[in-house]
GUVEX-179872 format. One record per residue: residue in three letters; chain; y, x, z of N, C-alpha, C in turn. Coordinates in steps of 0.02 Angstrom, whole numbers, always signed. Layout:
R  type  mol     n_y     n_x     n_z    ca_y    ca_x    ca_z     c_y     c_x     c_z
R   ALA    A       Y       X       Z       Y       X       Z       Y       X       Z
...
! end
This chain:
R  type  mol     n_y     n_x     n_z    ca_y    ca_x    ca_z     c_y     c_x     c_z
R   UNK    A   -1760    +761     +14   -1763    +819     +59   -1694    +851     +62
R   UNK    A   -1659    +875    +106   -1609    +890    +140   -1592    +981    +131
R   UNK    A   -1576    +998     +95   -1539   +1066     +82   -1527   +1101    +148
R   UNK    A   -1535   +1130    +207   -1501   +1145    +255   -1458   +1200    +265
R   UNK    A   -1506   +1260    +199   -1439   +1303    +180   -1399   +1299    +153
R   UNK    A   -1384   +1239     +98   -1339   +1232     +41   -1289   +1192     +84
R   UNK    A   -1320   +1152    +140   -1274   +1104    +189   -1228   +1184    +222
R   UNK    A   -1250   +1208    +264   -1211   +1264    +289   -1176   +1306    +263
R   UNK    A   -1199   +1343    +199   -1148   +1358    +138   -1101   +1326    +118
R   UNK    A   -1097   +1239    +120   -1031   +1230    +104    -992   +1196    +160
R   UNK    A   -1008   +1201    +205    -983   +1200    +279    -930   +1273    +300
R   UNK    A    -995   +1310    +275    -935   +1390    +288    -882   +1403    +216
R   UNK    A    -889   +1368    +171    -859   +1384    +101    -863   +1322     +53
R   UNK    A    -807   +1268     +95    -814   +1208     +76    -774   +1217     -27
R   UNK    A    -818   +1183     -48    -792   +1166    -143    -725   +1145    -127
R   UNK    A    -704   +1174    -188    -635   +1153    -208    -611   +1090    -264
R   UNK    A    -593   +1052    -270    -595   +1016    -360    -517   +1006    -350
R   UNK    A    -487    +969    -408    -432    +964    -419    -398    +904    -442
R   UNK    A    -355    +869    -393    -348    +807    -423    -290    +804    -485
R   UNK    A    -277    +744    -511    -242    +726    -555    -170    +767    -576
R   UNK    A    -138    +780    -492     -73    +807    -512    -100    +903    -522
R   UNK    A    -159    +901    -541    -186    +963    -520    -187   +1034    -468
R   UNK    A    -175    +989    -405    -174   +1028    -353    -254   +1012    -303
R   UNK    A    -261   +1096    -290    -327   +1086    -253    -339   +1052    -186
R   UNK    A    -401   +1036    -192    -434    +983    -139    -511   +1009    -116
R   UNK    A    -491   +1026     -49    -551   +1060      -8    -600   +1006     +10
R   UNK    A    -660    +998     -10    -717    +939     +12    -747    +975     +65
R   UNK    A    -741    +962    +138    -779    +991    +204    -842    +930    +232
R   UNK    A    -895    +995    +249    -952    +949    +253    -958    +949    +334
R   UNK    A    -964    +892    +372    -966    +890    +425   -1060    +885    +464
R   UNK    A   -1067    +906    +511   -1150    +853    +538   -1135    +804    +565
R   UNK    A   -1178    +767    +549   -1201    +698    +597   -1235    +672    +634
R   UNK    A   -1232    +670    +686   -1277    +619    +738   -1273    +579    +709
R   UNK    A   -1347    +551    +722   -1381    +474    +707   -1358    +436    +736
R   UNK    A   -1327    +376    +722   -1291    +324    +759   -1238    +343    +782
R   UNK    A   -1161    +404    +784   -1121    +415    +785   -1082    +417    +722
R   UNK    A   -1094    +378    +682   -1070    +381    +633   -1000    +314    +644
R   UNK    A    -932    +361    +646    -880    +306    +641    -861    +297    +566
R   UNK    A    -781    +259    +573    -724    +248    +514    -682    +292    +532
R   UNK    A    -689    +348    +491    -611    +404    +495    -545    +361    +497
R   UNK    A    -502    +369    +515    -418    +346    +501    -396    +399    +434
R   UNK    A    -363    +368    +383    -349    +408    +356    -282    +453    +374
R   UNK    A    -245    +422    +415    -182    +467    +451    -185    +472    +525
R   UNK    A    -157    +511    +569    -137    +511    +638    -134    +442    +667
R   UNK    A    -149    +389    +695    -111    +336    +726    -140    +289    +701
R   UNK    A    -228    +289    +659    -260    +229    +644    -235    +187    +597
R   UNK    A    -296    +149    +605    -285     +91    +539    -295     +31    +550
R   UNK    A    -235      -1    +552    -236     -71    +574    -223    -130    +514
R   UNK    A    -256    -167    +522    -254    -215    +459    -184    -245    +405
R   UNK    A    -200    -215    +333    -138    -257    +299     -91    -186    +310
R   UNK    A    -106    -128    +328     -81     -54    +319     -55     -48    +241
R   UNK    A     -34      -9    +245     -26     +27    +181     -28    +105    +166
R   UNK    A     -60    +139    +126     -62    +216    +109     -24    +234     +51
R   UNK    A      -3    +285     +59     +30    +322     +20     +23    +393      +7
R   UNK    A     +17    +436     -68     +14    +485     -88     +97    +527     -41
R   UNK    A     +87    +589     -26    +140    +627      +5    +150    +697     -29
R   UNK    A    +111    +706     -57     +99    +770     -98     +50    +799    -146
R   UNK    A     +27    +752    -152     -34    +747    -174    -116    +784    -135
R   UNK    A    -106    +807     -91    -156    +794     -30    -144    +775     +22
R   UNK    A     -94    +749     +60     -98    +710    +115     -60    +633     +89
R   UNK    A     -84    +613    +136     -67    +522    +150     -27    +515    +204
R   UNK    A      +8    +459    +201     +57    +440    +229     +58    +365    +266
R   UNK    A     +44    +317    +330     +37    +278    +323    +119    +222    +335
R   UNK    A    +125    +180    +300    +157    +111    +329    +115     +57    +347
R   UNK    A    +169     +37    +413    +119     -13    +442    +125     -81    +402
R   UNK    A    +103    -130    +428     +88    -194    +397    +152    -215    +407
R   UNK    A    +206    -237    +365    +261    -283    +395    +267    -338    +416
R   UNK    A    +312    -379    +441    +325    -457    +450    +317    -490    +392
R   UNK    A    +319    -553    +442    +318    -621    +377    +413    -616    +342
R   UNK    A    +412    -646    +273    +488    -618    +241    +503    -572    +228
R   UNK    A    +462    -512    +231    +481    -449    +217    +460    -440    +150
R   UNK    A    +457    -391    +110    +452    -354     +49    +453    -284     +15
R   UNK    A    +426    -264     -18    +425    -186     -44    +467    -171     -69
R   UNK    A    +502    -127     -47    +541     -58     -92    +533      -5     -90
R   UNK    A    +582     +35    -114    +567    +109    -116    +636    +124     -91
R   UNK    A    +629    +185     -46    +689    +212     -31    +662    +289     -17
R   UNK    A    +710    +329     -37    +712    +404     -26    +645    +430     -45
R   UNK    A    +616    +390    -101    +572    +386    -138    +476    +383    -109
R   UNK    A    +496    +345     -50    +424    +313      -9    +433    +253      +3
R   UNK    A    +378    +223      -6    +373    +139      +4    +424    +119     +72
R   UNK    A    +446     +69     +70    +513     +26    +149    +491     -31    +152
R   UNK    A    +476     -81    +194    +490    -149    +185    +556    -166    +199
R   UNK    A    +583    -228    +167    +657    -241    +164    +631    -311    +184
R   UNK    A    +679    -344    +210    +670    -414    +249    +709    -449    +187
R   UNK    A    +675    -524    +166    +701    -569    +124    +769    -593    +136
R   UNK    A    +826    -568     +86    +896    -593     +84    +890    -680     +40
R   UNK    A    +888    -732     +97    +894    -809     +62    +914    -855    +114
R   UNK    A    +970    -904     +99    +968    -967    +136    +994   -1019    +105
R   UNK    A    +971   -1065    +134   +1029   -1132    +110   +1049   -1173    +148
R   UNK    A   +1122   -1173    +155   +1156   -1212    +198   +1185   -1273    +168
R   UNK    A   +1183   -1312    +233   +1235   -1374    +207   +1267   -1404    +244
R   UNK    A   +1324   -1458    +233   +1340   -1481    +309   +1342   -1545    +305
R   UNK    A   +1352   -1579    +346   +1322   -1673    +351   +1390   -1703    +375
R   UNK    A   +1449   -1658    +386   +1508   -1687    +433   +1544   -1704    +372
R   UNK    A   +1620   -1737    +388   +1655   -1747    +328   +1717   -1704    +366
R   UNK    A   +1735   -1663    +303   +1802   -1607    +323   +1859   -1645    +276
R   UNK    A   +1898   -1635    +330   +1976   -1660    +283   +2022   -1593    +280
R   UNK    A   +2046   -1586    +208   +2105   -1535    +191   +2159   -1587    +189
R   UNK    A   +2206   -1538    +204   +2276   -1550    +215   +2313   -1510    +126
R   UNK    A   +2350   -1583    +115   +2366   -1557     +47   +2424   -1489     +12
R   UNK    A   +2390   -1442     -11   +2415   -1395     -24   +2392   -1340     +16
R   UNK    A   +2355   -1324     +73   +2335   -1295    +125   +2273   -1278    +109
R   UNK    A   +2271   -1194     +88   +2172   -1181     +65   +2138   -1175    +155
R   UNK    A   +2091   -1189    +166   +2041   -1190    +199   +1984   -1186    +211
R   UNK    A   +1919   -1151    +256   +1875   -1137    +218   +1822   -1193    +229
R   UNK    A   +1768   -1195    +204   +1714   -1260    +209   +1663   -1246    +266
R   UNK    A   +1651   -1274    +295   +1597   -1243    +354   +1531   -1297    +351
R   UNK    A   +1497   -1260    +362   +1431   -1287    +347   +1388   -1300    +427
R   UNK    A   +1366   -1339    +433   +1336   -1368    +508   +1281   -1364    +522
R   UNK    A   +1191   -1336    +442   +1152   -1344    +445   +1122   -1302    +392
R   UNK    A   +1051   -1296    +409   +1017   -1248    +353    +940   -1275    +330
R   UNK    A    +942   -1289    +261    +859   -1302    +243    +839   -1274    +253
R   UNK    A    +856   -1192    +240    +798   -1129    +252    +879   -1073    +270
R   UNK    A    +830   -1012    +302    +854    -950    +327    +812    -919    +348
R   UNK    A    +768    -893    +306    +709    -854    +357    +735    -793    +384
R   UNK    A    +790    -775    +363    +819    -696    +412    +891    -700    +426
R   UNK    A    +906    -765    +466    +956    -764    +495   +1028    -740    +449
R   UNK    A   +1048    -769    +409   +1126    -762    +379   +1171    -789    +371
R   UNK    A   +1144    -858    +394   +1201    -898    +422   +1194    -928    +481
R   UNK    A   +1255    -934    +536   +1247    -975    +593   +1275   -1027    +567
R   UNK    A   +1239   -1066    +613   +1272   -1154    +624   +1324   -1170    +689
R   UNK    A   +1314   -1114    +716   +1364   -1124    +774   +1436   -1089    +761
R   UNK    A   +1422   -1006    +741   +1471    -941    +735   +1496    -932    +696
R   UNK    A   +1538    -946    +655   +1560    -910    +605   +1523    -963    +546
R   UNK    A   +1530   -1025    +545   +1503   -1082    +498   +1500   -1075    +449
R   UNK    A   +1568   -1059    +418   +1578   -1046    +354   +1543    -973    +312
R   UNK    A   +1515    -916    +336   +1485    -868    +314   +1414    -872    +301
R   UNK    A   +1402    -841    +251   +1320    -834    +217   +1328    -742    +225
R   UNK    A   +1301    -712    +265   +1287    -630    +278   +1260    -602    +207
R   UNK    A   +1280    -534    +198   +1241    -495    +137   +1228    -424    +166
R   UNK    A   +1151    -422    +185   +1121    -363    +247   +1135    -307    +204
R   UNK    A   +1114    -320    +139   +1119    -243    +110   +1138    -243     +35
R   UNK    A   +1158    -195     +10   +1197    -180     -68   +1143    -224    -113
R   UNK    A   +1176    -271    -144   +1105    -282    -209   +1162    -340    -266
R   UNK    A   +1110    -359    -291   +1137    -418    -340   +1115    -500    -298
R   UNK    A   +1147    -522    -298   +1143    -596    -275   +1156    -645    -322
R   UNK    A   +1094    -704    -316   +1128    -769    -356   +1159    -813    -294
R   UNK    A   +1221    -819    -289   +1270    -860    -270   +1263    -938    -299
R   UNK    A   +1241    -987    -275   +1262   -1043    -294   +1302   -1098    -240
R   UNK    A   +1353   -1162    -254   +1392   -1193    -218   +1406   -1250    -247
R   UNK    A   +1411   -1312    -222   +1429   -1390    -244   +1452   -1399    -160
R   UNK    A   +1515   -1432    -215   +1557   -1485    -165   +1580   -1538    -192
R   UNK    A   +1620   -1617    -157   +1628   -1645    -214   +1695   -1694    -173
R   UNK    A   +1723   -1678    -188   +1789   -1724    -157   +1794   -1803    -163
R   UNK    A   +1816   -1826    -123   +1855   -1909    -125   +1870   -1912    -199
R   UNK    A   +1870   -1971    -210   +1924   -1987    -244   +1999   -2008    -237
R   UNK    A   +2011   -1961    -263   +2088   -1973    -268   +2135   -1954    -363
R   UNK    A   +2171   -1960    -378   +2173   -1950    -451   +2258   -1916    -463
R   UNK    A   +2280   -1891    -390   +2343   -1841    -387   +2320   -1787    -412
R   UNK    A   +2341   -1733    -422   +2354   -1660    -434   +2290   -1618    -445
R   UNK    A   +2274   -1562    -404   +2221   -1485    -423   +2179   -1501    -364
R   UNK    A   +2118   -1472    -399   +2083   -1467    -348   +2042   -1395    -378
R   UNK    A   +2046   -1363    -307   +2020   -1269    -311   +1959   -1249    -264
R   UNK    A   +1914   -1235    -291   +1877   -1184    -245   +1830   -1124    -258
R   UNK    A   +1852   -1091    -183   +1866   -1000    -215   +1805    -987    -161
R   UNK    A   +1778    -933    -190   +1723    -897    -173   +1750    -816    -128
R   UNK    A   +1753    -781     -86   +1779    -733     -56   +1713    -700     -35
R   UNK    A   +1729    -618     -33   +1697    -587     +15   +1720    -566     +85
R   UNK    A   +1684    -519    +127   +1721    -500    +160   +1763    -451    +187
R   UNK    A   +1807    -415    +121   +1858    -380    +118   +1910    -430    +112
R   UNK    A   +1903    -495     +59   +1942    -538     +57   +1970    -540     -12
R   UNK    A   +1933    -527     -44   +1919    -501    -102   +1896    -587    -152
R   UNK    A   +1946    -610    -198   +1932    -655    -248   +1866    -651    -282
R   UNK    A   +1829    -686    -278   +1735    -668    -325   +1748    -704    -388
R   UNK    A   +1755    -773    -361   +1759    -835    -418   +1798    -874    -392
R   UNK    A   +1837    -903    -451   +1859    -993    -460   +1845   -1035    -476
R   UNK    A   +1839   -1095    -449   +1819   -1159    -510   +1881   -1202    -491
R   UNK    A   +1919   -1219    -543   +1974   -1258    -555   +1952   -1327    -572
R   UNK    A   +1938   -1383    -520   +1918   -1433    -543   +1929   -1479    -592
R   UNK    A   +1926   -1525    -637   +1945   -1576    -676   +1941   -1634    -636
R   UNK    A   +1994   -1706    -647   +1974   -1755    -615   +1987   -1803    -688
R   UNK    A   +1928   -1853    -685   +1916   -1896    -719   +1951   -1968    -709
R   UNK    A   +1948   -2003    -749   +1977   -2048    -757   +1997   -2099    -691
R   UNK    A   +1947   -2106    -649   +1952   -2102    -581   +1969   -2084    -525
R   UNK    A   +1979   -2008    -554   +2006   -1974    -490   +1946   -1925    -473
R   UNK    A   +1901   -1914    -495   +1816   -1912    -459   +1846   -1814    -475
R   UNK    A   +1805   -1778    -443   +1806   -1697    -448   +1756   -1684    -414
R   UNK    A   +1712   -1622    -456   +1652   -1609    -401   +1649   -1527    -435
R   UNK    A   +1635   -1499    -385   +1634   -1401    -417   +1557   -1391    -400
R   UNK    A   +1531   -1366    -446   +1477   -1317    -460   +1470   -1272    -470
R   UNK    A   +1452   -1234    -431   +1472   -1154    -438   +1399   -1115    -444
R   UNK    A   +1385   -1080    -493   +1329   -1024    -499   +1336    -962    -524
R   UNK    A   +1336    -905    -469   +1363    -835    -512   +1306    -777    -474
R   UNK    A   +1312    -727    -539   +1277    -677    -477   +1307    -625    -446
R   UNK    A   +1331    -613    -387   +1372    -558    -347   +1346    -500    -341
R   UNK    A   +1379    -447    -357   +1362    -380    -342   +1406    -345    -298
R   UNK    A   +1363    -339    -227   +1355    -314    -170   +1374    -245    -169
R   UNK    A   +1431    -201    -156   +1415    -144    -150   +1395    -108     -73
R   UNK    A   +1421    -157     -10   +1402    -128     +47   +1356    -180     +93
R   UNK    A   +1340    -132    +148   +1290    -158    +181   +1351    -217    +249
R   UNK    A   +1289    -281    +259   +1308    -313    +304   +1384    -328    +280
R   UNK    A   +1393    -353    +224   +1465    -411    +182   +1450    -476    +203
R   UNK    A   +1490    -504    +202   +1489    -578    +201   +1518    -624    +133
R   UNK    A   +1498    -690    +127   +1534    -737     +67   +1557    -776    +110
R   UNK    A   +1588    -830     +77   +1639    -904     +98   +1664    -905     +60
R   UNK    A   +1650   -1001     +39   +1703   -1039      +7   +1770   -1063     +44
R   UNK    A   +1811   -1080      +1   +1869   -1096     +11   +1906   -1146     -22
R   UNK    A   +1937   -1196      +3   +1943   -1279     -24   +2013   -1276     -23
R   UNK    A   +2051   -1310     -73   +2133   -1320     -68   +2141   -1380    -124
R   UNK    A   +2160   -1429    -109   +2179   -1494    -162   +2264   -1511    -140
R   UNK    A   +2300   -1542    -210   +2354   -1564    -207   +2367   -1615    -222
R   UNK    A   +2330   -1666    -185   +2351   -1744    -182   +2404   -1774    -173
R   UNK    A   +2465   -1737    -114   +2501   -1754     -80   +2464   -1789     -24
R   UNK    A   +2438   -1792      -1   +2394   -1807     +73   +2334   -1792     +70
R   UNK    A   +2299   -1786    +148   +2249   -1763    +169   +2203   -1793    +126
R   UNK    A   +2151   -1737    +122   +2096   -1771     +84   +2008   -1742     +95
R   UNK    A   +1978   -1773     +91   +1905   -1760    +121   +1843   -1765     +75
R   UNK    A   +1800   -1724     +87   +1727   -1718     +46   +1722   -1787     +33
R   UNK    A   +1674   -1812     -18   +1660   -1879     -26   +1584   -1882     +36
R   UNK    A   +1589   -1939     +77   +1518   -1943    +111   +1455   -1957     +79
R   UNK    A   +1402   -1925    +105   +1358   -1915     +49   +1316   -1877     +17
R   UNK    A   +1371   -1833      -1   +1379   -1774     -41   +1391   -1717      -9
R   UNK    A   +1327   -1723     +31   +1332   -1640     +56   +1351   -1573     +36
R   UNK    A   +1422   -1540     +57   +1421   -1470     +23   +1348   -1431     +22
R   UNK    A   +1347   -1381     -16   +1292   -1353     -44   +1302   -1281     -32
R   UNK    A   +1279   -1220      -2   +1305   -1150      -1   +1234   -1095      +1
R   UNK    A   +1204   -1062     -71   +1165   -1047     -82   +1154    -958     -74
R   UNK    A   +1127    -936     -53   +1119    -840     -88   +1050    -835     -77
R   UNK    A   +1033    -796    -119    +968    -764    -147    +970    -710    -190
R   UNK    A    +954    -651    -140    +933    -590    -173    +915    -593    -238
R   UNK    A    +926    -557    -296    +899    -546    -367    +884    -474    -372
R   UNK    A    +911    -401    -350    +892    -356    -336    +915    -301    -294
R   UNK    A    +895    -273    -241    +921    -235    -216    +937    -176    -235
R   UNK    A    +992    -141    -208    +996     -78    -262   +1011     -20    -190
! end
């Protein structure tokens, strides 16, 4: 049986209780038509699937919408953001020849993956993009001819122009040199770029071994 004064009493003088951060919370009793019964939205602008809510003060909510595919959670200015996935891997299939003593940079022709666009294959070959401030794992393999003259160098740059890393190759008894490079970069601005950079002193031109696809890696580790 159905209260109808106790319903209207707290209609005109809805209860108070108190949540967690201990600020009050008004419970209002509404009527209902039979068969008008909807789904409230919990914010202005509905609720569409794969939403997200958020505390704002501890009585109102806040909504974010559902993001893209590649995207991810953060926090900024201390409310949930999605941030789009910083990853690619490039490589290139051509054979590049350096000119001895002459640094130059490596350009890459192709990509296993890039789900958010940071490297072209057409523009600017040689660059892997860095959208926003964070820590990056940087990785890189290249692997030269053989030849068994002089140095073989390759340098990692941002885009101030700024030295990251070296790897000073060794050549073996053969002549053989191959650089492996794995570091983690810390990003301080938004939308930087990387590139390697190749220089050997054979005394003549000299070229990737075929094969041996250069290798040019980044992957976010944390954004900051």
């Amino acid at each position: 049986m159905i209260d109808n004064q106790n319903n209207q009493d707290n209609k005109n003088n809805p209860p108070t209780i108190t949540n967690l951060d201990s600020k009050p919370i008004q419970i209002y009793q509404q009527d209902i038509t039979p068969g008008a019964v909807t789904q409230p939205a919990l914010v202005a602008g509905g609720n569409q699937k794969g939403d997200l809510y958020y505390g704002m003060d501890g009585i109102r909510f806040s909504r974010l919408a559902i993001g893209t595919n590649n995207q991810f959670l953060t926090v900024s200015s201390g409310v949930p953001k999605w941030s789009t996935l910083a990853t690619c891997l490039a490589y290139d299939t051509s054979t590049q020849t350096f000119t001895t003593g002459v640094p130059a940079n490596i350009t890459f022709n192709s990509n296993t993956y890039d789900p958010s666009s940071l490297h072209s294959t057409t523009t600017n070959t040689e660059r892997i993009l860095i959208p926003y401030p964070g820590i990056y794992l940087v990785t890189a393999f290249f692997r030269w001819n053989d030849n068994a003259t002089g140095y073989r160098i390759l340098d990692l740059y941002n885009k101030a122009g700024t030295l990251i890393f070296q790897s000073i190759g060794s050549l073996d008894s053969g002549g053989r040199c191959s650089h492996l490079v794995s570091i983690h970069y810390y990003s301080t601005v938004a939308n930087d770029y990387i590139y390697l950079q190749a220089v050997q002193a054979s005394g003549g031109n000299l070229t990737g071994i075929p094969g041996y696809n250069p290798l040019f890696n980044l992957s976010l580790v944390l954004k900051t």
